[in-house]
C-alpha positions as CSV (number, residue, x, y, z in Angstrom):
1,X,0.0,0.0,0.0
2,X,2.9,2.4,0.3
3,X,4.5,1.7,-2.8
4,X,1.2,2.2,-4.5
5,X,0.8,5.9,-2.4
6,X,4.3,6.6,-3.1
7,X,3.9,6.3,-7.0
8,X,0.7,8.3,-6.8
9,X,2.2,11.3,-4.8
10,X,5.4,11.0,-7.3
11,X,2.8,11.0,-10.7
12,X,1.2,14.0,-9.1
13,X,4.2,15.6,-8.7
14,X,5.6,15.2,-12.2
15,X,8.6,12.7,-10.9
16,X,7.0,8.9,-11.8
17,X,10.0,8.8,-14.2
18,X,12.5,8.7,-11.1
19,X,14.8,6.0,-11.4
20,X,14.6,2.9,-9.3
21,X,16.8,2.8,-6.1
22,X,18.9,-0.5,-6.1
23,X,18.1,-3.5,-4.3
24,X,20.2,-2.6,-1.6
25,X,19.1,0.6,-0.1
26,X,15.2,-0.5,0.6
27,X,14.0,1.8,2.8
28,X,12.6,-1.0,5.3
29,X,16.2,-1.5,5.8
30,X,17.9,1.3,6.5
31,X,18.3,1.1,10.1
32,X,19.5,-2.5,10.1
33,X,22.9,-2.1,10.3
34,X,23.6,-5.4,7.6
35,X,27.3,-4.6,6.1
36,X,28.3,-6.2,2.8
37,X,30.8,-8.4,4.5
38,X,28.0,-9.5,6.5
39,X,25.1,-9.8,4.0
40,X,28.3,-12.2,2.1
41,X,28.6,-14.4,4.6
42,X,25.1,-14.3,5.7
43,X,24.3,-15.7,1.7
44,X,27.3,-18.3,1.5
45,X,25.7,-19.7,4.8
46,X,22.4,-19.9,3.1
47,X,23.9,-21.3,-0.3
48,X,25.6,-24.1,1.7
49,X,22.0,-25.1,3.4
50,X,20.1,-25.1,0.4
51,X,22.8,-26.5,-1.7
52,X,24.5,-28.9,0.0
53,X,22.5,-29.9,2.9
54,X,19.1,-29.2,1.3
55,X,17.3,-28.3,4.0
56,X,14.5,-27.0,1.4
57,X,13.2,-30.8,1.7
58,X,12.1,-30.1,5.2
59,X,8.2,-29.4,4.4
60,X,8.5,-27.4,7.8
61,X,11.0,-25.1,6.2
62,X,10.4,-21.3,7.3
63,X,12.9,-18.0,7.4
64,X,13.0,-18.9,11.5
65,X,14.3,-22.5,10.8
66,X,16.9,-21.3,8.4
67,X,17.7,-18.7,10.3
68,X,17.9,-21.0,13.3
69,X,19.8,-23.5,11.2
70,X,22.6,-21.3,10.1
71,X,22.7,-19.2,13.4
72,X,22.0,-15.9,11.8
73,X,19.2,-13.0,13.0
74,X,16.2,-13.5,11.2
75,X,15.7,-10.3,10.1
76,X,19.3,-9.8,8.6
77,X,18.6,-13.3,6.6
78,X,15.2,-11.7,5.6
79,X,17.1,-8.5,4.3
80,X,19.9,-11.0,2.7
81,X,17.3,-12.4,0.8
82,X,14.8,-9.6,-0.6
83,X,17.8,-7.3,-1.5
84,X,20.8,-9.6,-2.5
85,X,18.6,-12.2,-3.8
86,X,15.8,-9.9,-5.1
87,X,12.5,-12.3,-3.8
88,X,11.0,-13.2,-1.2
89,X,11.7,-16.1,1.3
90,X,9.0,-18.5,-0.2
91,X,9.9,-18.0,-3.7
92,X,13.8,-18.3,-3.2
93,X,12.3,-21.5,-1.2
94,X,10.4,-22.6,-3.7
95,X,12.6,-22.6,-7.2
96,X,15.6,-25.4,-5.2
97,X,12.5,-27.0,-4.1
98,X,11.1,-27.5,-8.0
99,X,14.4,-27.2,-9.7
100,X,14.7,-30.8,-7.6
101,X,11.0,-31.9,-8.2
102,X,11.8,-31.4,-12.3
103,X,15.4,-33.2,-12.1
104,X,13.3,-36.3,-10.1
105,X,10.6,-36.3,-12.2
106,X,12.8,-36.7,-15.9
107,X,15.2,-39.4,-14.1
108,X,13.1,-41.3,-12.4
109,X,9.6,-41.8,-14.3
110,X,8.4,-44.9,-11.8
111,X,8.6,-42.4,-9.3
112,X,4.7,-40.4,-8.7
113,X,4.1,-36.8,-8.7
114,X,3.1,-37.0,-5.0
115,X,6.2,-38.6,-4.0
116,X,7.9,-36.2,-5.7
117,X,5.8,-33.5,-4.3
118,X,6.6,-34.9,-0.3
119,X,10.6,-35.7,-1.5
120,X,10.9,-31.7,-2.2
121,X,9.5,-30.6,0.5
122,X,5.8,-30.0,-0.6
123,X,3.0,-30.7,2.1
124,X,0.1,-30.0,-0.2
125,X,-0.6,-31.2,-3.7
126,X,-2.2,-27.5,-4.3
127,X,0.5,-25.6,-3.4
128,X,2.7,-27.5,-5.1
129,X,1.3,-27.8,-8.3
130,X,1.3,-23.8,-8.1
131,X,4.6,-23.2,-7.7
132,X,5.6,-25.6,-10.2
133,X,3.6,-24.3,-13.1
134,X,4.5,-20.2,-12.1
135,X,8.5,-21.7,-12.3
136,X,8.4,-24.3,-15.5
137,X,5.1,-22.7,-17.1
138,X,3.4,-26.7,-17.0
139,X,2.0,-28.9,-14.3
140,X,4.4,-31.4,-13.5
141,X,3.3,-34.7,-15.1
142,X,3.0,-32.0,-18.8
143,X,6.7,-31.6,-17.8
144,X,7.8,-35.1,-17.5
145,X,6.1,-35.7,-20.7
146,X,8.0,-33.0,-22.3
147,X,11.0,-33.8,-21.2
148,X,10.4,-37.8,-21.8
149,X,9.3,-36.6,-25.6
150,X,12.7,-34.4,-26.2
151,X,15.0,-37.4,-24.5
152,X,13.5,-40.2,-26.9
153,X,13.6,-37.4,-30.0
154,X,17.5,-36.5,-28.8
155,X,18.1,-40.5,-29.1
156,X,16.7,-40.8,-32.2
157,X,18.6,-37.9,-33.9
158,X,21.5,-39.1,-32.4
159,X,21.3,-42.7,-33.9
């Protein structure tokens, strides 16, 4: 609601053309006291979780567990994320969780879309499906079709 007040004041007052302040300097945020050093180290701690310890599969997963999990205030992990990252905690959350879902459903096809959904990290089949189509664009069992239909058309350009 504020950004939609501060556009209209800057409209009315002939500056909507102003240009964007970077991702850094959010207003919500200037008090914080984050340094770059800190924001660094703060996101390498985050990468590792997600990466190598995926703790995305936890379907409990919120910014206090990971905050929790790599021993860093919440709120400067919330700021790491929205202005380093540019998105919010659920949808940074969300893409390791389908980028996994859409490497598990093209190699492992006896696998099912719900076990899929629960191996991720997913506890409902709604939410899911959601984020996967906003992300890839198709609902997951289009996707492994797709990506079944380009394998077998790779093999048989290849042979």
């Amino acid at each position: 609601m504020k950004r939609l007040l501060k556009q209209l004041v800057f409209k009315y007052i002939g500056q909507e053309h102003r240009s964007p302040s970077p991702l850094n300097s959010h207003e919500k945020y200037k008090k914080s006291g984050l340094t770059h050093e800190e924001a660094l180290t703060i996101m390498e701690k985050i990468q590792n979780a997600f990466e190598v310890e995926k703790i995305y599969r936890n379907n409990t997963m919120g910014l206090d567990e990971l905050s929790e999990h790599i021993q860093e205030n919440r709120y400067k992990v919330s700021q790491v994320i929205n202005t380093y990252l540019a998105k919010n905690f659920y949808s940074f959350l969300n893409e390791y969780r389908i980028n996994e879902a859409k490497q598990l459903l093209v190699t492992d096809p006896n696998l099912s879309v719900k076990a899929v959904m629960y191996e991720v990290g997913f506890n409902s089949k709604n939410s899911f499906y959601n984020a996967f189509k906003k992300i890839t664009g198709h609902c997951p069992n289009d996707y492994r079709a797709l990506a079944n239909a380009d394998f077998v058309q790779t093999k048989i350009q290849m042979a």
